[in-house]
VEXPADO-239221 format. One line per field, with one value per residue: residue in three letters; residue number from 1; x, y, z of N, C-alpha, C, O in turn; chain. Coordinates in steps of 0.02 Angstrom, whole numbers, plus 50000, padded with zeros to 5 digits. Each point is the difference from the previous one (the first is absolute). Layout:
N
residuo	(Ala ...)
num	(NUM ...)
nx	(X ...)
ny	(Y ...)
nz	(Z ...)
cax	(X ...)
cay	(Y ...)
caz	(Z ...)
cx	(X ...)
cy	(Y ...)
cz	(Z ...)
ox	(X ...)
oy	(Y ...)
oz	(Z ...)
cadena	(A ...)
***
This chain:
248
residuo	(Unk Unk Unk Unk Unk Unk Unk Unk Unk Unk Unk Unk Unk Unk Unk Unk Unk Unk Unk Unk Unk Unk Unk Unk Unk Unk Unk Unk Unk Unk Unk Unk Unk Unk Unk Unk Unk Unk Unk Unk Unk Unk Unk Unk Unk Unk Unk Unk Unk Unk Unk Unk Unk Unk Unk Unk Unk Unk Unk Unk Unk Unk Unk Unk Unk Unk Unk Unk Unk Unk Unk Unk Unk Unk Unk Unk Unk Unk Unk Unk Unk Unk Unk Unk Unk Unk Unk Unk Unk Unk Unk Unk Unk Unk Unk Unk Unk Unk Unk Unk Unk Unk Unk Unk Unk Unk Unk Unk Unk Unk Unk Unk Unk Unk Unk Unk Unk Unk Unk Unk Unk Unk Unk Unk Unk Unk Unk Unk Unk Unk Unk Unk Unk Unk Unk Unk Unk Unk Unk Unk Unk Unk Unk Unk Unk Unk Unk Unk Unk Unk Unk Unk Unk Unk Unk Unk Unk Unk Unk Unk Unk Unk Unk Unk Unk Unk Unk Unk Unk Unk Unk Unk Unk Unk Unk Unk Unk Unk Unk Unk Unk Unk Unk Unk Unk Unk Unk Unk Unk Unk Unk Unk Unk Unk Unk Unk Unk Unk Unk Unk Unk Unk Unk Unk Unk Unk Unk Unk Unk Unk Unk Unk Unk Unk Unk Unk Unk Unk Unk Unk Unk Unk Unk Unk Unk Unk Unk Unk Unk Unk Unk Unk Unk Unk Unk Unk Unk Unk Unk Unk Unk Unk Unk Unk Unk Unk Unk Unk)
num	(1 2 3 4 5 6 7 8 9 10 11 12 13 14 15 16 17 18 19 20 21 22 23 24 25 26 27 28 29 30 31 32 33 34 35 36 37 38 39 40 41 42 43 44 45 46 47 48 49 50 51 52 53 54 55 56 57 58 59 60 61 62 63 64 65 66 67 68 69 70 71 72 73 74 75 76 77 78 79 80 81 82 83 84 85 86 87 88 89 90 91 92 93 94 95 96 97 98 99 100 101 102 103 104 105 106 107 108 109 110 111 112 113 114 115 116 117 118 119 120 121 122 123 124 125 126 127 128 129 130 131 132 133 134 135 136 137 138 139 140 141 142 143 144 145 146 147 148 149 150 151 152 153 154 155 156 157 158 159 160 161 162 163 164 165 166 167 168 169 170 171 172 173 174 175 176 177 178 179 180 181 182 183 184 185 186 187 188 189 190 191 192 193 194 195 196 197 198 199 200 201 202 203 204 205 206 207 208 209 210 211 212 213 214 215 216 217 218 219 220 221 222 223 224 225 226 227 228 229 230 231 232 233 234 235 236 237 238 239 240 241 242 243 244 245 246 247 248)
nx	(48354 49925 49982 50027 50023 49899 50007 50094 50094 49934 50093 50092 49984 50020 50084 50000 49940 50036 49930 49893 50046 50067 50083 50106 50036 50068 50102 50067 50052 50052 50119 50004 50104 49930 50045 49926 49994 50031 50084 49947 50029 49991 50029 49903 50031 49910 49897 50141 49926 49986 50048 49889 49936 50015 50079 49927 50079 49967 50089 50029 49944 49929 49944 49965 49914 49925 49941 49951 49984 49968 49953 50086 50057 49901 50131 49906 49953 49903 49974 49913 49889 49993 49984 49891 49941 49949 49948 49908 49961 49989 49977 49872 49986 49929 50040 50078 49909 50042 49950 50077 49944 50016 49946 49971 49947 49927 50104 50025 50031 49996 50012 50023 49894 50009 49936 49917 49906 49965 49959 49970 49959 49943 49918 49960 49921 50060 50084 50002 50023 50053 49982 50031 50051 50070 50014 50068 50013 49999 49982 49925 50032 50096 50011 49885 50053 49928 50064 50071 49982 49926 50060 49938 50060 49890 49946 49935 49902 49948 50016 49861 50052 49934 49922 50038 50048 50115 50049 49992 50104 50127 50038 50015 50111 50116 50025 50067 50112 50089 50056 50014 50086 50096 50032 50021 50146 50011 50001 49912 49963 49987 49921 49982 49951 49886 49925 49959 49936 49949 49951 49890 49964 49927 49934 50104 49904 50034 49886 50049 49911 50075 50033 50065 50065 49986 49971 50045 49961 50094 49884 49903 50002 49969 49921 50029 50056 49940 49984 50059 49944 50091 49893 49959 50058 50104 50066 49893 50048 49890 50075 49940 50037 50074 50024 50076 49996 49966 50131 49932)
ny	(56900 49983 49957 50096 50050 50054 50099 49978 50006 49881 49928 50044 49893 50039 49975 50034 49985 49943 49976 50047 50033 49939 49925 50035 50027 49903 49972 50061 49973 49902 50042 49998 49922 49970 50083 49959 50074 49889 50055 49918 50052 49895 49968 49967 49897 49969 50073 50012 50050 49899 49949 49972 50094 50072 49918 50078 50018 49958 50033 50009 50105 49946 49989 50027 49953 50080 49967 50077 49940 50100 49906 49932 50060 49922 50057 49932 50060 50012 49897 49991 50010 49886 49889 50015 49997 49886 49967 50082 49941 49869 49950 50020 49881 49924 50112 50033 50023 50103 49997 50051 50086 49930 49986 49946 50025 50039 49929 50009 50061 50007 49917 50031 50030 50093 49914 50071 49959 49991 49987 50075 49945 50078 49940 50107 49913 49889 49988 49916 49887 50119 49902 50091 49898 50069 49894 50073 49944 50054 50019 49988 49997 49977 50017 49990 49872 49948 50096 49967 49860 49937 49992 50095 50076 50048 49978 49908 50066 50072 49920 50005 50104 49896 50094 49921 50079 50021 49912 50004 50034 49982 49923 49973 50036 49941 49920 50057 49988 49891 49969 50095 50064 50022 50061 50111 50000 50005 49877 50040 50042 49955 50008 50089 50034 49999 50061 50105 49981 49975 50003 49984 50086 49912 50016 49922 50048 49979 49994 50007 49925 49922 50080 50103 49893 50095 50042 50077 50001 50047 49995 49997 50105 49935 50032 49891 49999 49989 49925 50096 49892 49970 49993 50094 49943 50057 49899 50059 50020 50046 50118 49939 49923 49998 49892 50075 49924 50024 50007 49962)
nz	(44095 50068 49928 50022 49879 49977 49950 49958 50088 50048 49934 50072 49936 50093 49930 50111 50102 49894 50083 49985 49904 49942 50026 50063 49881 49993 50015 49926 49887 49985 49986 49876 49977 49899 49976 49943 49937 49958 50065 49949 50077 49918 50106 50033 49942 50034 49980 49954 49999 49998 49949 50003 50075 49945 49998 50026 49899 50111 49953 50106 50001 50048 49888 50098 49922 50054 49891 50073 49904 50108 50021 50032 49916 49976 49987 49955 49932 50096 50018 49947 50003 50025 49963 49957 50106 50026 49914 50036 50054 49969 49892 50048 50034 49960 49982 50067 50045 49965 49929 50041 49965 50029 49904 50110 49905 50043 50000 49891 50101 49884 50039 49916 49955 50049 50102 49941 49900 50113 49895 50096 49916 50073 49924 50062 49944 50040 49930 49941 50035 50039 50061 50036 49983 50058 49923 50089 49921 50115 50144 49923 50094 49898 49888 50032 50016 50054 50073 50062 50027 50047 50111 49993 49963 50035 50103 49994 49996 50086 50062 49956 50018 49993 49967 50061 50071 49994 50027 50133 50065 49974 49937 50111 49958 49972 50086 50077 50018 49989 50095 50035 49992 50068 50095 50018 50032 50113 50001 49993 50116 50081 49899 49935 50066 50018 49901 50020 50122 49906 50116 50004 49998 49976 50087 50006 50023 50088 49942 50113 49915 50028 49910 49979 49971 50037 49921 50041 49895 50038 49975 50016 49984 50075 49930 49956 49908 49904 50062 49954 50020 49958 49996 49933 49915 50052 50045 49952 50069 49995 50041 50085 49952 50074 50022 50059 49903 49893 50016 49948)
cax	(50026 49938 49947 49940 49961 49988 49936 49969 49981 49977 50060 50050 50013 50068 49990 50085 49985 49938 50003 49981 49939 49922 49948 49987 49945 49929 49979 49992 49934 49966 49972 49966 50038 50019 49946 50021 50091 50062 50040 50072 50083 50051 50054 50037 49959 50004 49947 49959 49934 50006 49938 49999 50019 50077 50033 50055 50058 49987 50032 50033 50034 49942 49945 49932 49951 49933 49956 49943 49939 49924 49968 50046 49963 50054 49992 50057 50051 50053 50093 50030 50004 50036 50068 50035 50011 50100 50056 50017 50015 50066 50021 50012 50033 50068 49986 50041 49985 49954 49988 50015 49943 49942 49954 49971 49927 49936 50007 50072 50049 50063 50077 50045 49974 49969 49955 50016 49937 49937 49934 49939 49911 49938 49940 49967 49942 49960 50014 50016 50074 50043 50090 50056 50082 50057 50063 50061 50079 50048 50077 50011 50048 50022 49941 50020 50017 49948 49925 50036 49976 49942 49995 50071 49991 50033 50086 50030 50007 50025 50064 50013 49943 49913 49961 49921 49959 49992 49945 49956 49950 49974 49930 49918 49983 49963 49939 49941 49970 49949 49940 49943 49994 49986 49912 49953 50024 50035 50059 50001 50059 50056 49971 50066 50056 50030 50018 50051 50049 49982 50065 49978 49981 50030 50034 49941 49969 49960 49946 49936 49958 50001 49948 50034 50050 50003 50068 50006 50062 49967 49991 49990 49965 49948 49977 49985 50051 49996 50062 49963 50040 49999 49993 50035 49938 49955 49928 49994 49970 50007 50011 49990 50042 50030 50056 50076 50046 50066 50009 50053)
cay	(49963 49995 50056 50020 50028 49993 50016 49916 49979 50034 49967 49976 49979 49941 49942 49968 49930 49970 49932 50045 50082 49984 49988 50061 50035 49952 49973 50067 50009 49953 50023 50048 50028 50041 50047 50041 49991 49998 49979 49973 49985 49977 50017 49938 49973 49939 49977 50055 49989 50001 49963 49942 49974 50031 50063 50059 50032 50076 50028 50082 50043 50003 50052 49944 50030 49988 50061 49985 50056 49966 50037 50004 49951 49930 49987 49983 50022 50040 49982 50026 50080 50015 49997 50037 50068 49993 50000 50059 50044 49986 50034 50083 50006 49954 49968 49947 49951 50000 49950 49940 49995 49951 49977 49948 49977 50039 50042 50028 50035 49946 50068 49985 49932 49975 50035 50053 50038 49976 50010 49938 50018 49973 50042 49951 50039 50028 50076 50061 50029 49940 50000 49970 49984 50010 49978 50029 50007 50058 50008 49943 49992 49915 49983 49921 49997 49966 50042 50045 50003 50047 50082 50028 50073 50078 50028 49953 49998 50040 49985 50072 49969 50046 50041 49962 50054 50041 49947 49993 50072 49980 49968 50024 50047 49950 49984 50052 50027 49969 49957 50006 49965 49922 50005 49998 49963 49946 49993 50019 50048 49976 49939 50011 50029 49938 49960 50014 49991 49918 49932 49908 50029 49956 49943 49933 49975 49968 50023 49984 50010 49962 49937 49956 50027 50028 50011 50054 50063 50068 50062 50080 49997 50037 50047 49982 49970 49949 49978 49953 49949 49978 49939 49946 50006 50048 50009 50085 49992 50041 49927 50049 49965 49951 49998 49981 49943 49992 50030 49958)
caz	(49943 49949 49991 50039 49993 49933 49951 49989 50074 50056 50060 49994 50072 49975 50034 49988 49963 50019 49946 49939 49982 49969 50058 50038 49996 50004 50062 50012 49972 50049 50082 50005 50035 49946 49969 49940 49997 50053 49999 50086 49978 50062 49983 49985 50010 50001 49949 49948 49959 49915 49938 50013 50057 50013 50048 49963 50063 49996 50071 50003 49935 49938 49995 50000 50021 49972 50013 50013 49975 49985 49942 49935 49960 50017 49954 50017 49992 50049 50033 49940 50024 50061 49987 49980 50010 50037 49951 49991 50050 49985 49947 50025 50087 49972 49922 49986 49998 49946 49965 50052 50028 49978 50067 49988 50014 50041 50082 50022 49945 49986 49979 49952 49986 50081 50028 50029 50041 49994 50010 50020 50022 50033 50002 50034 49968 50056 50074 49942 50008 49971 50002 49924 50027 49968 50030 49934 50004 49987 50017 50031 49975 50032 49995 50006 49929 49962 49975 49963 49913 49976 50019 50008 50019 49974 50030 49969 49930 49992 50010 50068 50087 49980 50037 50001 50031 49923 49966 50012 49975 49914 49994 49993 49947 49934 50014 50021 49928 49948 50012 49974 49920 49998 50020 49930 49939 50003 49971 49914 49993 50031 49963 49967 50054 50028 49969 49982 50034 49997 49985 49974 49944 49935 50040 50014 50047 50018 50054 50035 50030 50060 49986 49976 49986 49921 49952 49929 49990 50019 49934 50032 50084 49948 50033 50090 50048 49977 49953 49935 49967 49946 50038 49924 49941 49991 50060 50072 50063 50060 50058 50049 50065 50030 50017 49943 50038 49980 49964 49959)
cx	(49951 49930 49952 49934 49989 49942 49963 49954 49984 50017 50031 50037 50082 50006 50091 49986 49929 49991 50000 49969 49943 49965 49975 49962 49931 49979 49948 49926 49936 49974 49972 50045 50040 49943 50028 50077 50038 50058 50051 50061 50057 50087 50023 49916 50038 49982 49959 49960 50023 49943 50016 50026 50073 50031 50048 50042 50012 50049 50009 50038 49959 49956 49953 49959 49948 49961 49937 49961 49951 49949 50009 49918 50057 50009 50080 50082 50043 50046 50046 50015 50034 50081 50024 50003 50060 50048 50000 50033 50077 50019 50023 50079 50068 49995 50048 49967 49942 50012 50001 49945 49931 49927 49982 49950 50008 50010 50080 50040 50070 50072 50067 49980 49998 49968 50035 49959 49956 49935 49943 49953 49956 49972 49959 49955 49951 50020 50011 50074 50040 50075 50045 50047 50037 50066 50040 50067 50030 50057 50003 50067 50006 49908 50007 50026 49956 49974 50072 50002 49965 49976 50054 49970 50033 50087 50046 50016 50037 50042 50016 49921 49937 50009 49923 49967 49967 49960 49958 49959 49971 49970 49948 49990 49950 49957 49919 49991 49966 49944 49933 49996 49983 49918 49971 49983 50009 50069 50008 50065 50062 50032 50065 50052 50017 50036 50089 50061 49981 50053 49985 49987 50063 50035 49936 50012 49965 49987 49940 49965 49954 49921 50041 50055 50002 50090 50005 50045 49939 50007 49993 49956 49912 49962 49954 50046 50017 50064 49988 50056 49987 50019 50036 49955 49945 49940 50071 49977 50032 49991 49991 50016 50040 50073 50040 50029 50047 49990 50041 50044)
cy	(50002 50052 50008 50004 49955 50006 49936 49962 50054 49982 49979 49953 49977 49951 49954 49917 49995 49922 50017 50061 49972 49957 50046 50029 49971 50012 50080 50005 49957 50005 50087 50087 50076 50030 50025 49967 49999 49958 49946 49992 49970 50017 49916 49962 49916 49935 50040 49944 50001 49975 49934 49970 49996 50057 50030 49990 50066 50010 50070 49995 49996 50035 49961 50056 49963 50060 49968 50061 49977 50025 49997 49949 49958 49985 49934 50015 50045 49970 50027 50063 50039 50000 50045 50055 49986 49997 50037 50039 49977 50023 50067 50025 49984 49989 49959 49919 49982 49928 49941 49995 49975 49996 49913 49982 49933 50078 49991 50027 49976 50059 49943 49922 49961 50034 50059 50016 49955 50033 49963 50054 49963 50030 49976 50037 50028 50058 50050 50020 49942 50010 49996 50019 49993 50001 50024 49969 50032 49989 49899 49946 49927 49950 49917 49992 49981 50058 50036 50015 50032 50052 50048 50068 50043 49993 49959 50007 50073 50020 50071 49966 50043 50007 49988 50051 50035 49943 50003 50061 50026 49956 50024 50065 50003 49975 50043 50047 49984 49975 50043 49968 49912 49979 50000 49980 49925 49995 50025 50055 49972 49922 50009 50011 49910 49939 50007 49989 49927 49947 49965 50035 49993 49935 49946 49972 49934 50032 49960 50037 49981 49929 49965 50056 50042 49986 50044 50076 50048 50054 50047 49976 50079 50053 49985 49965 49943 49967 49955 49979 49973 49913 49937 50018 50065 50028 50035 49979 50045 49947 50068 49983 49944 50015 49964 49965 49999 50058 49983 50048)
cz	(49941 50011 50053 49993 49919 49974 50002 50048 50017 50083 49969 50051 49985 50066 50005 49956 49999 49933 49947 50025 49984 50055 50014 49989 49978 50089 50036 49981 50035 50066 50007 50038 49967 49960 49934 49968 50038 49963 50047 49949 50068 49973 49987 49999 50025 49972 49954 49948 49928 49954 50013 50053 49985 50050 49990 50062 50014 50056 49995 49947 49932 50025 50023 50027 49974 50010 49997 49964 49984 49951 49923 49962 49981 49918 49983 49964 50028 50003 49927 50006 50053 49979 49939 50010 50054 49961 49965 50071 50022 49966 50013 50038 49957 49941 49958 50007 49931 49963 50046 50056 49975 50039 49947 50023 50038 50053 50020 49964 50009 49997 49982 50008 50083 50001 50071 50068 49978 50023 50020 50004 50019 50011 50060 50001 50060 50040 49933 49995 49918 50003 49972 50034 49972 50039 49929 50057 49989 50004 50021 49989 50040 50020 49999 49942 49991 49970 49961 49916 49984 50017 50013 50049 49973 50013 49963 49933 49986 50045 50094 50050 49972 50046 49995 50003 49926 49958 50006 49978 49930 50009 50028 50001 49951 49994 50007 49924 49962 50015 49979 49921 50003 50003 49934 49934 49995 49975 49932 49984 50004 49970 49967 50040 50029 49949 49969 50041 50036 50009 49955 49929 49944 50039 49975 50070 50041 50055 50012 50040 50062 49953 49924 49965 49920 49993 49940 50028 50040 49978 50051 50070 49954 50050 50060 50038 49984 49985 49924 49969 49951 49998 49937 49965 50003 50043 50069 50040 50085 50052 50050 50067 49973 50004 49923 50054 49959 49917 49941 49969)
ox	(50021 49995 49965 49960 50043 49964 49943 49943 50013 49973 49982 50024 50016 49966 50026 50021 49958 50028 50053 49968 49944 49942 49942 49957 49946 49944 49956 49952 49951 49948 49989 49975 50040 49951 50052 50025 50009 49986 50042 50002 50021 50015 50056 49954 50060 50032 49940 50035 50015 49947 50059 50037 50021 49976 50055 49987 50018 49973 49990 50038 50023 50000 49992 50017 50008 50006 49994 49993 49984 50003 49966 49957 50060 49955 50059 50050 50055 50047 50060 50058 50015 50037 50060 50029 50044 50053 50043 50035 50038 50030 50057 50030 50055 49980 49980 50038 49964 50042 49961 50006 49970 49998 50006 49998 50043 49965 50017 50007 50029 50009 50007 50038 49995 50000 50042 50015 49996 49993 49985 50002 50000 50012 49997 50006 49962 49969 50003 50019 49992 50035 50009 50000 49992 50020 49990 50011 50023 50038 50038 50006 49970 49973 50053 49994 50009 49959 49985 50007 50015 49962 50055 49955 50056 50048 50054 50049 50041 50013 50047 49962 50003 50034 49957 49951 49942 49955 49965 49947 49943 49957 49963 49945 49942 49960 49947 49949 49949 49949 49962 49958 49957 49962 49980 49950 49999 50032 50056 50036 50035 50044 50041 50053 50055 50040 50041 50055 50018 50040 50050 50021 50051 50045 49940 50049 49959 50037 49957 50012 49947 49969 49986 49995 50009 50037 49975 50028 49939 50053 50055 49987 49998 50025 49972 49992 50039 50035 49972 50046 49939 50057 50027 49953 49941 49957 50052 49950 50056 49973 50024 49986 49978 50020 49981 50012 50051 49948 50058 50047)
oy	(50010 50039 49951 49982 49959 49952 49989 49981 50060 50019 49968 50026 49972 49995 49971 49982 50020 49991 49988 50007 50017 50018 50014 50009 50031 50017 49997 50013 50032 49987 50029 50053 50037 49964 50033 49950 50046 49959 50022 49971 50028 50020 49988 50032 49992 49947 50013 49952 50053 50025 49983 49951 49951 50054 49978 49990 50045 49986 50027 49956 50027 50021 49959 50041 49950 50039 49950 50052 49958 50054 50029 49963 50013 49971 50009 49974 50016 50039 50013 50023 50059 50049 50012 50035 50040 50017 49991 50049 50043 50048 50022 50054 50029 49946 49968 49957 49951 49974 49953 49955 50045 50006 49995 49979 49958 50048 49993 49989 49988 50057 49961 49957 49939 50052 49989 50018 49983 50020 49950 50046 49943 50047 49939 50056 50048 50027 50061 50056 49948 50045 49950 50056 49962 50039 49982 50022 50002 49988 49978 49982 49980 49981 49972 50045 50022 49992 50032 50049 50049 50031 49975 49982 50001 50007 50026 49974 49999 50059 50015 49952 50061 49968 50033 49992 50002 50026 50001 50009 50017 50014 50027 50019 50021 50019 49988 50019 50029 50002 49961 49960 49965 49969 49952 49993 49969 50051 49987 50003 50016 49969 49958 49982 49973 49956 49957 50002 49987 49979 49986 49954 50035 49968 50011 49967 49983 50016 49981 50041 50029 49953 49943 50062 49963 49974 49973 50019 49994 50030 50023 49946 50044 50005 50038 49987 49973 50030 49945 50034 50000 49977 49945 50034 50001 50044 49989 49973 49993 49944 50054 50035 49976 50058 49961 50015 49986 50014 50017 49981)
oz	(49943 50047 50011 50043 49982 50012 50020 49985 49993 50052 49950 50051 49947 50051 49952 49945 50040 49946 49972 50052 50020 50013 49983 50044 49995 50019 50042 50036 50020 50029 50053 50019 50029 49998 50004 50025 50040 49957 50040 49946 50051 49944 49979 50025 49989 49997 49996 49985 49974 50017 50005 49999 50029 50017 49984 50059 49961 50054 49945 49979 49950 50058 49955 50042 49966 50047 49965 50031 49958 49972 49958 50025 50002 49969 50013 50024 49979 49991 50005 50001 50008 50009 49995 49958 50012 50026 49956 49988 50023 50024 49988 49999 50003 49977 49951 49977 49994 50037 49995 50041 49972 50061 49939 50057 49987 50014 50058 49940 50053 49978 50047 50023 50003 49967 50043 50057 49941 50058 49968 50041 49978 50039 50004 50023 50006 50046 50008 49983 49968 49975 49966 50025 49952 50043 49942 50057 49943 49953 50043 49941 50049 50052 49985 49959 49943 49954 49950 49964 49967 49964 50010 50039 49974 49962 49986 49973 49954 49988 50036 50005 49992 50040 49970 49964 49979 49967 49949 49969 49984 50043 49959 50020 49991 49957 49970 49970 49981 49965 49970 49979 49974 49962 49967 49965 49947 49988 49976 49951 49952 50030 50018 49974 50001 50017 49983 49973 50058 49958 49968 49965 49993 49972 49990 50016 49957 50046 49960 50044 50010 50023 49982 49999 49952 50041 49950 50052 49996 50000 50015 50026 49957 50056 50039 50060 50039 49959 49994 49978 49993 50002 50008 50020 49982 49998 50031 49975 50027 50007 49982 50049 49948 49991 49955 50058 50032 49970 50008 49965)
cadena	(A A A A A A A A A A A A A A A A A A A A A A A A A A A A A A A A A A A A A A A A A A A A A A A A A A A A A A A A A A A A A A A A A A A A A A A A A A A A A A A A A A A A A A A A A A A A A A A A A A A A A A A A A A A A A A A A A A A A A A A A A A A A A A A A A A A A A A A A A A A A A A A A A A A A A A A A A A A A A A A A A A A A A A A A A A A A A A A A A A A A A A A A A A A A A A A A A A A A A A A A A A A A A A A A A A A A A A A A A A A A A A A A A A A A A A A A A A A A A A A A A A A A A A A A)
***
């Protein structure tokens, strides 16, 4: 069903269930059970992993994985970099979803104003790894009503059955390609490309910072990843973490 082999890894593990990819390959790295690049991909999770001790719904028929690359220098605008080389590699597969595809800072990509895909990075300095997981809603379908508002899937919105296999493979195509640039460049390349396919960009916002609440319009996302808001009276201010609790 999915890939054997990849330039990228140096293992490929899959997995029918498992709580998260991202435990997993914490639990891998810890116990010293993996070497170099690896990939776990489950066909269902139970306790997929979101931002803020959130849980993704993850059953059969979505994309869940996590990649473990070691060695990475730790920049934090990778979850940026990451999603927009997944929402180039959607776009690639499915271009009919052009405008109606979105990414939203920090770490999700939106498709006709729901969440599609969530992004989690973790750097762990001591083994030199860093994880980044990725839950896409593909063929997922009759989703709880509490999540139907705000999330949807590929299959839902375009109306046929993904082929999770061809995703995966474009993407860390993609991935193995750019990533040297990322390395060197950081986010600076990929800085217009994200601004230009920006959920929150000319939106007013409330974002927290787990130490207090901003409020202002959102101007651009900048060459580190920054989200920069326009707070009133002219005051700019960069924001490099937190959470959107509401969108007016």
């Amino acid at each position: 069903m999915f890939l054997t082999e990849h330039p990228l890894f140096d293992e490929i593990i899959y997995k029918n269930k498992l709580n998260s990819t991202s435990t997993h390959a914490y639990s891998l790295i810890k116990d010293k059970l993996v070497r170099g690049n690896f990939i776990v991909v489950a066909e269902e999770q139970s306790s997929g992993k979101g931002r803020q001790k959130n849980i993704w719904y993850s059953p059969k028929g979505g994309l869940w994985f996590s990649m473990g690359l070691y060695n990475i220098v730790q920049n934090s605008s990778i979850t940026l970099y990451i999603a927009v080389i997944l929402h180039q590699t959607l776009l690639d597969i499915y271009p009919s979803m052009a405008g109606d595809l979105q990414i939203k800072w920090p770490n999700d990509i939106m498709l006709g104003g729901k969440k599609v895909c969530g992004i989690l990075t973790s750097y762990y300095s001591w083994a030199k790894y860093l994880i980044c997981g990725i839950g896409l809603d593909t063929n997922v379908e009759n989703m709880p009503i509490e999540l139907s508002e705000i999330a949807t899937s590929l299959r839902g919105y375009l109306g046929i059955e993904i082929n999770n296999s061809i995703i995966l493979k474009t993407f860390l195509d993609k991935l193995y390609a750019s990533l040297p640039l990322f390395i060197e460049n950081g986010f600076i390349p990929y800085k217009s490309y994200y601004n230009k396919n920006s959920y929150l960009k000319g939106k007013v916002i409330t974002l927290d910072t787990e130490f207090q609440l901003f409020n202002g319009k959102v101007l651009k996302v900048n060459g580190k990843g920054a989200l920069i808001m326009e707070l009133g009276e002219s005051l700019i201010q960069p924001f490099y973490s937190g959470s959107v609790v509401k969108i007016d």
